[in-house]
C-alpha positions as CSV (number, residue, x, y, z in Angstrom):
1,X,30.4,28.4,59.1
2,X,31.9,32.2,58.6
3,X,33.4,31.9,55.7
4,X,33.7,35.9,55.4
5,X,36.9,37.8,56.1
6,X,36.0,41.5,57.7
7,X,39.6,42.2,56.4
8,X,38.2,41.6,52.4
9,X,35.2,43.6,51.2
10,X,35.1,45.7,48.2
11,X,37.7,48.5,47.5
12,X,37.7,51.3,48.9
13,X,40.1,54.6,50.0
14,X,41.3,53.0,53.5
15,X,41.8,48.9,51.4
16,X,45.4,48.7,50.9
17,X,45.2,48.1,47.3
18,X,42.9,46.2,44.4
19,X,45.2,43.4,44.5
20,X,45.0,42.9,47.8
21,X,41.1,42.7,47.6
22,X,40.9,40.2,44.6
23,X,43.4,38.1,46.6
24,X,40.8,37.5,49.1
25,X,37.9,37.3,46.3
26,X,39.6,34.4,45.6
27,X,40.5,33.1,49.0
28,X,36.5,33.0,49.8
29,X,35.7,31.4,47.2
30,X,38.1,28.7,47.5
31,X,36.5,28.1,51.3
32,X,32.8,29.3,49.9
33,X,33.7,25.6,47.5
34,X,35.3,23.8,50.1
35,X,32.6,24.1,52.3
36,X,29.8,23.1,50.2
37,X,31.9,19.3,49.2
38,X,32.1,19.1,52.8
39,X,28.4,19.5,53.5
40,X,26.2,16.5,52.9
41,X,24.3,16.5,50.2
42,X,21.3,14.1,48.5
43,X,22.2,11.1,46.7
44,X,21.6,10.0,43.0
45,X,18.6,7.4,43.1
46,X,19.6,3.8,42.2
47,X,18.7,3.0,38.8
48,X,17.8,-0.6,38.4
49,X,18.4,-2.7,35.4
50,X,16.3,-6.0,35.0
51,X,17.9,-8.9,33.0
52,X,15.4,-12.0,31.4
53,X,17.2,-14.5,29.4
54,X,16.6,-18.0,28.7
55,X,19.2,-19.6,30.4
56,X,20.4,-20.3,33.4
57,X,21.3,-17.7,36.9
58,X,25.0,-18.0,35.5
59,X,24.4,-16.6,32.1
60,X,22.1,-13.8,33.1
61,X,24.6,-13.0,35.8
62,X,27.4,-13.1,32.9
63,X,25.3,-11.0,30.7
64,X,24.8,-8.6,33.8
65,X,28.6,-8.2,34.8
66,X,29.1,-7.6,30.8
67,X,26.5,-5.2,30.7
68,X,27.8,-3.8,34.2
69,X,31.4,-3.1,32.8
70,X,30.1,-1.4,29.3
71,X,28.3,1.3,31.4
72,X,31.1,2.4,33.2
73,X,32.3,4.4,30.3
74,X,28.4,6.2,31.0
75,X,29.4,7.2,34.4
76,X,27.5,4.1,35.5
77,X,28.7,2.2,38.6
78,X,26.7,-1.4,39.8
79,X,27.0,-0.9,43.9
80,X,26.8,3.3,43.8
81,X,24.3,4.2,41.2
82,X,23.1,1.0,39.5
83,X,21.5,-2.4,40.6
84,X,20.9,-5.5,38.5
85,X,17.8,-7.7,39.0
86,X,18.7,-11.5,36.9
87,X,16.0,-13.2,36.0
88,X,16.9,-16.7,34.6
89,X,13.8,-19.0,33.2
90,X,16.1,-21.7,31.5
91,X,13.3,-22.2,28.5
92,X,9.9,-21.9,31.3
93,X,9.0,-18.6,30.1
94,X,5.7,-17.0,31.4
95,X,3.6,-14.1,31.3
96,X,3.7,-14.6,35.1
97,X,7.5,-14.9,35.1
98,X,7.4,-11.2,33.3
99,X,5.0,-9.7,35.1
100,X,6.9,-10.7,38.1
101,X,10.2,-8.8,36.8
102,X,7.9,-5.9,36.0
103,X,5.7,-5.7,39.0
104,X,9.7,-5.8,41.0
105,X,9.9,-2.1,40.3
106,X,12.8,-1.8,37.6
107,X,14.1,1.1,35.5
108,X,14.7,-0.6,32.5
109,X,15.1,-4.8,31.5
110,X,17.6,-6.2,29.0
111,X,16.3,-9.2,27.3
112,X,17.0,-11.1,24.2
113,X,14.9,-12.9,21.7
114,X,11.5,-12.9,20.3
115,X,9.3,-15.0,22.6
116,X,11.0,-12.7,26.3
117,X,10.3,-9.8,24.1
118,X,7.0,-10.4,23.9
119,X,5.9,-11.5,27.2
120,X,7.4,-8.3,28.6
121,X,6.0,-6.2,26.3
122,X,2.6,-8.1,26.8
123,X,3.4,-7.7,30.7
124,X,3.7,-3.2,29.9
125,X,3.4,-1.2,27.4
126,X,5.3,1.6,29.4
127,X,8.6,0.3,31.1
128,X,11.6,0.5,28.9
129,X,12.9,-2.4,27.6
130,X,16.3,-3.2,25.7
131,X,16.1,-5.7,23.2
132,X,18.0,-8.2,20.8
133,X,15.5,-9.6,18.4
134,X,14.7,-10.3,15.3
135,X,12.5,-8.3,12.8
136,X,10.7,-6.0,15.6
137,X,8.7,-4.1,12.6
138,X,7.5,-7.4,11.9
139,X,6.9,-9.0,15.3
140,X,5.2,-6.0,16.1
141,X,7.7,-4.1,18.6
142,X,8.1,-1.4,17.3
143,X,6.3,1.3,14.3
144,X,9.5,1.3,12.6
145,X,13.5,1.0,12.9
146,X,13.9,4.4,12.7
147,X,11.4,5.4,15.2
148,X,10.1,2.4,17.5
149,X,7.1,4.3,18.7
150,X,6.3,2.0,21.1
151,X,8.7,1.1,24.9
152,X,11.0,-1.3,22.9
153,X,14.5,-0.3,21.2
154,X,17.8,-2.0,21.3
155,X,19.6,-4.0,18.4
156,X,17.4,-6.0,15.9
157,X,18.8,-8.6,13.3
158,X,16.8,-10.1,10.1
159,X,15.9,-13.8,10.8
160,X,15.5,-14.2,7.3
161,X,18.9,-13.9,6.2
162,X,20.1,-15.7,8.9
163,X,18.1,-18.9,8.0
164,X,19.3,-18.9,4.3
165,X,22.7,-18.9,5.1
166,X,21.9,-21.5,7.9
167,X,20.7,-23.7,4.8
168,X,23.5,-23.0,3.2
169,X,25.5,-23.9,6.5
170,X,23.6,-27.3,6.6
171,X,24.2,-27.8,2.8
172,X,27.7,-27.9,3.9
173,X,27.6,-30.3,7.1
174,X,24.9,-32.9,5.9
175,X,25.9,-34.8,2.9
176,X,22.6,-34.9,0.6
177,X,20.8,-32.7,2.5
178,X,16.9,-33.0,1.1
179,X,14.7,-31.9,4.0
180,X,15.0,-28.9,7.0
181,X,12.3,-28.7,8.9
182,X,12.1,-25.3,11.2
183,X,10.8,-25.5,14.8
184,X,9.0,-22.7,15.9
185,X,7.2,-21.5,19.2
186,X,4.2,-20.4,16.9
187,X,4.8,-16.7,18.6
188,X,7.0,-15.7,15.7
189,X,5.1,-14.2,12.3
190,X,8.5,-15.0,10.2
191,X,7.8,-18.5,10.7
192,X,4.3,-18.1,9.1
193,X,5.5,-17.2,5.6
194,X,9.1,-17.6,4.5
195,X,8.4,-17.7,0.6
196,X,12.2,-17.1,0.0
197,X,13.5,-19.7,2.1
198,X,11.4,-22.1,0.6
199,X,12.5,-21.3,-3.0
200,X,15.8,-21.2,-1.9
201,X,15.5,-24.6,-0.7
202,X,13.8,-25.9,-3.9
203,X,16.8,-24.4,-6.0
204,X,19.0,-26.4,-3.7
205,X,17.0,-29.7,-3.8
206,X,16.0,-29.7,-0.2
207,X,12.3,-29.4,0.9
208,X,11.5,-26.8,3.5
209,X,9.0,-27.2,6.3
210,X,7.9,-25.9,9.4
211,X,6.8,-27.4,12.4
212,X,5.0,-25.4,15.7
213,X,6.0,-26.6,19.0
214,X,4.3,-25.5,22.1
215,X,5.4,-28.5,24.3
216,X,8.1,-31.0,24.4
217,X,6.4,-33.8,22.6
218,X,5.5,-31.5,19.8
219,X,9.7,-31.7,19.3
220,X,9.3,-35.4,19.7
221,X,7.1,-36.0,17.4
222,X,8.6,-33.2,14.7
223,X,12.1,-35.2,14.7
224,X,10.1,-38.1,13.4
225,X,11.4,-39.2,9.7
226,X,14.3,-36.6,10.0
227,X,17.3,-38.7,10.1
228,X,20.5,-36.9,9.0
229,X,21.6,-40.3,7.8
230,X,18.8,-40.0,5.1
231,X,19.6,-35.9,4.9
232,X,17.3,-34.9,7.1
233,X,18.7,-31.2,9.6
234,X,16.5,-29.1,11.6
235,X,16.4,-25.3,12.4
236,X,15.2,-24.5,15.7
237,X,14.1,-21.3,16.8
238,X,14.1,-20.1,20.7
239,X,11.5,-22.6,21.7
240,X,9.5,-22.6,25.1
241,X,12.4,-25.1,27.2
242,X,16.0,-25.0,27.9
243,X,18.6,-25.5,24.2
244,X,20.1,-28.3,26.1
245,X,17.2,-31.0,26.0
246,X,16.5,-29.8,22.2
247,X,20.4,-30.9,22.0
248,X,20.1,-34.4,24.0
249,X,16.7,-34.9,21.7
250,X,18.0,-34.5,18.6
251,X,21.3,-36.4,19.1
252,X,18.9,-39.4,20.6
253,X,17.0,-39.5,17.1
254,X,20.3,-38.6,15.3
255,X,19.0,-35.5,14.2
256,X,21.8,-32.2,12.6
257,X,20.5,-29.5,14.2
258,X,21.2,-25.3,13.7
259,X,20.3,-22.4,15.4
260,X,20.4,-18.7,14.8
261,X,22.5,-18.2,18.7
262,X,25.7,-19.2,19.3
263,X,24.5,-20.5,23.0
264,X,22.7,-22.8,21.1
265,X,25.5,-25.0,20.3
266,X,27.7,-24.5,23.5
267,X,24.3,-26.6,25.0
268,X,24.8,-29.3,21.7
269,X,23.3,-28.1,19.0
270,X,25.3,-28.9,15.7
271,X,26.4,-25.3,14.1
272,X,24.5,-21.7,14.1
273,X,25.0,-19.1,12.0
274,X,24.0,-15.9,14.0
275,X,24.3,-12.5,13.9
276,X,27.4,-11.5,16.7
277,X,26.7,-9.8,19.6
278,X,29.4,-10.4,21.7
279,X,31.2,-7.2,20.4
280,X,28.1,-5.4,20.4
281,X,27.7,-5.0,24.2
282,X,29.0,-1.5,23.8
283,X,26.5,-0.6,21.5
284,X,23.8,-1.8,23.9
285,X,25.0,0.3,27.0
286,X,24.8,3.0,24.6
287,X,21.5,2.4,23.7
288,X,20.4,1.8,28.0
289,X,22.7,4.9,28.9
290,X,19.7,6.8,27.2
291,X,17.1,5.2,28.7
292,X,18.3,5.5,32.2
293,X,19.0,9.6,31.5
294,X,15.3,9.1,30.6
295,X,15.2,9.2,27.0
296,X,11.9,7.0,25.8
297,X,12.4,4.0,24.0
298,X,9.8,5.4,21.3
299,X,12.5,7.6,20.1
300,X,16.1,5.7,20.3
301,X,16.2,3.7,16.4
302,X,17.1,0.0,16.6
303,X,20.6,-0.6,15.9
304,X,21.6,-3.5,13.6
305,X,24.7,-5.6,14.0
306,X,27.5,-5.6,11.8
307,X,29.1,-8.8,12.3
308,X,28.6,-12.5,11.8
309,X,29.5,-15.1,13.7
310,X,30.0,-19.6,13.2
311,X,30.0,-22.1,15.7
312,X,30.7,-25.7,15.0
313,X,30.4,-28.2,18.0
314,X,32.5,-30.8,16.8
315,X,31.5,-33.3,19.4
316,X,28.0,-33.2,18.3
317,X,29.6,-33.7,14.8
318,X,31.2,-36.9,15.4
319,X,28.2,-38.3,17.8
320,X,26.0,-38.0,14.2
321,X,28.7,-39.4,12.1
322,X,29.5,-36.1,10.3
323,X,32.8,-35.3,9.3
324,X,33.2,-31.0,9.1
325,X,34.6,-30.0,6.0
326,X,37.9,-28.2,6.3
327,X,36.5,-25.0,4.8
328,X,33.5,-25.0,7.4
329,X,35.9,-25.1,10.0
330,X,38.1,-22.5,8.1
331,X,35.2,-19.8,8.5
332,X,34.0,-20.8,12.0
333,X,34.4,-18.4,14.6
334,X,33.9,-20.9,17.2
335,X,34.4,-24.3,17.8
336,X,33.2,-26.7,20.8
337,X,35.5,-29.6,21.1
């Protein structure tokens, strides 16, 4: 295209007058711009975003569209410059289900959790991954909070606290509570040594153990002698199969059970007392934003939440023969009829 004028070149004794010559300055460039929107140009490549959740395809396509929608303040658009790749193991987590996800080609996975964390870190050390976990320092994701130092960032939480206010929790739902026994995958170091929750629990009267589950029948046989008729609750941690047969397990051996994830009790789990993350989703697209402009993980600090969150399911309530306090159901946040 001639997008020159003969008519408009620089000033000189024959050009009418200056103004006339800035006139069509202008006039070229306006067509000089037109022309080059109208010429094709190279798309932006298609970033891809990898989601693995326990749960089912549902979930991880809710936790997508939410993810979807808090990018879009980045400039971010699923369909035009962003893809999402679910990946829903419903509690049969694998290396080989991570390696899978990795080995798919993605820019980045979202995940949540200790035990996901882990296989996808175990599955590579260099793609990007955006996680919600507990303790990463201590489960070994990352140098520091600060500075990760390693391909995991995201939001982090201290299981700790959240299990002495979850004894507190089950103080308040189990009349004479004298035992809580805390299921755990074995994957998580907290579990290991938790001198604080166990004095706690001696102040309170109520002895603290913990049980390591790597298959169903280790839940079995852990619910054994823990009726919550005889104040017996258990804590369960993200364990290696779906929240919804822990739930249909413990209410078959009439067992009160918490759980640091809301989820938890949706499935029918008793209460949790978790750290809330539903309005944290901004915070999160924040945090992948960077990674997708191609900041590294190493040097994006964990965020921590600010918020708590309560959830009472009242029909597991009633199946054990508890009655809720009206104060517990005063401070929940949430609550399954």
């Amino acid at each position: 295209m001639n997008v020159r004028d003969p008519s408009c070149s620089l000033p000189h004794r024959s050009c009418p007058s200056h103004r006339t010559w800035a006139h069509c300055a202008r006039r070229n460039f306006i067509v000089i711009a037109l022309a080059a929107i109208a010429a094709p140009a190279w798309a932006a490549p298609v970033k891809r975003i990898g989601v693995f959740l326990d749960g089912d395809e549902e979930q991880a396509g809710e936790i997508a569209s939410k993810l979807a929608k808090a990018l879009r303040a980045y400039g971010w658009r699923e369909g035009v410059n962003l893809e999402f790749v679910p990946f829903a193991f419903a509690g049969n987590s694998t290396p080989e289900a991570a390696a899978a996800l990795v080995r798919g080609g993605v820019d980045v996975v979202f995940t949540a959790n200790t035990l996901p964390t882990r296989l996808l870190q175990g599955a590579s050390r260099t793609m990007p991954i955006v996680t919600v976990t507990g303790d990463p320092v201590l489960n070994g994701f990352a140098a520091s909070l600060a500075r990760p130092g390693s391909n995991v960032t995201g939001l982090a939480f201290s299981l700790r606290d959240i299990q002495l206010k979850s004894l507190e929790l089950a103080r308040a739902l189990v009349p004479r509570l004298s035992r809580l026994r805390i299921f755990s995958s074995g994957a998580d170091p907290e579990f290991k040594s938790q001198q604080s929750l166990v004095a706690e629990g001696q102040r309170a009267g109520v002895v603290v153990e913990w049980v390591k589950v790597a298959a169903l029948e280790d839940l079995v046989q852990g619910f054994k002698g823990l009726s919550t008729a005889d104040g017996g609750a258990a804590f369960i941690n993200p364990l290696p199969f779906g929240s919804r047969q822990v739930g249909e397990l413990a209410l078959a051996r009439k067992v009160a059970t918490l759980s640091p994830y809301k989820q938890d009790v949706r499935d029918g789990l008793l209460a949790s007392y978790s750290r809330d993350f539903a309005d944290e989703m901004a915070r999160i697209a924040a945090v992948m934003d960077k990674v997708l402009r191609g900041v590294k993980p190493a040097e994006i600090a964990f965020e921590q939440p600010t918020q708590t969150h309560i959830a009472i399911n009242k029909r597991t309530a009633a199946a054990l023969g508890l009655a809720i306090p009206p104060e517990v159901l005063l401070r929940a946040d949430e609550v399954v009829q």
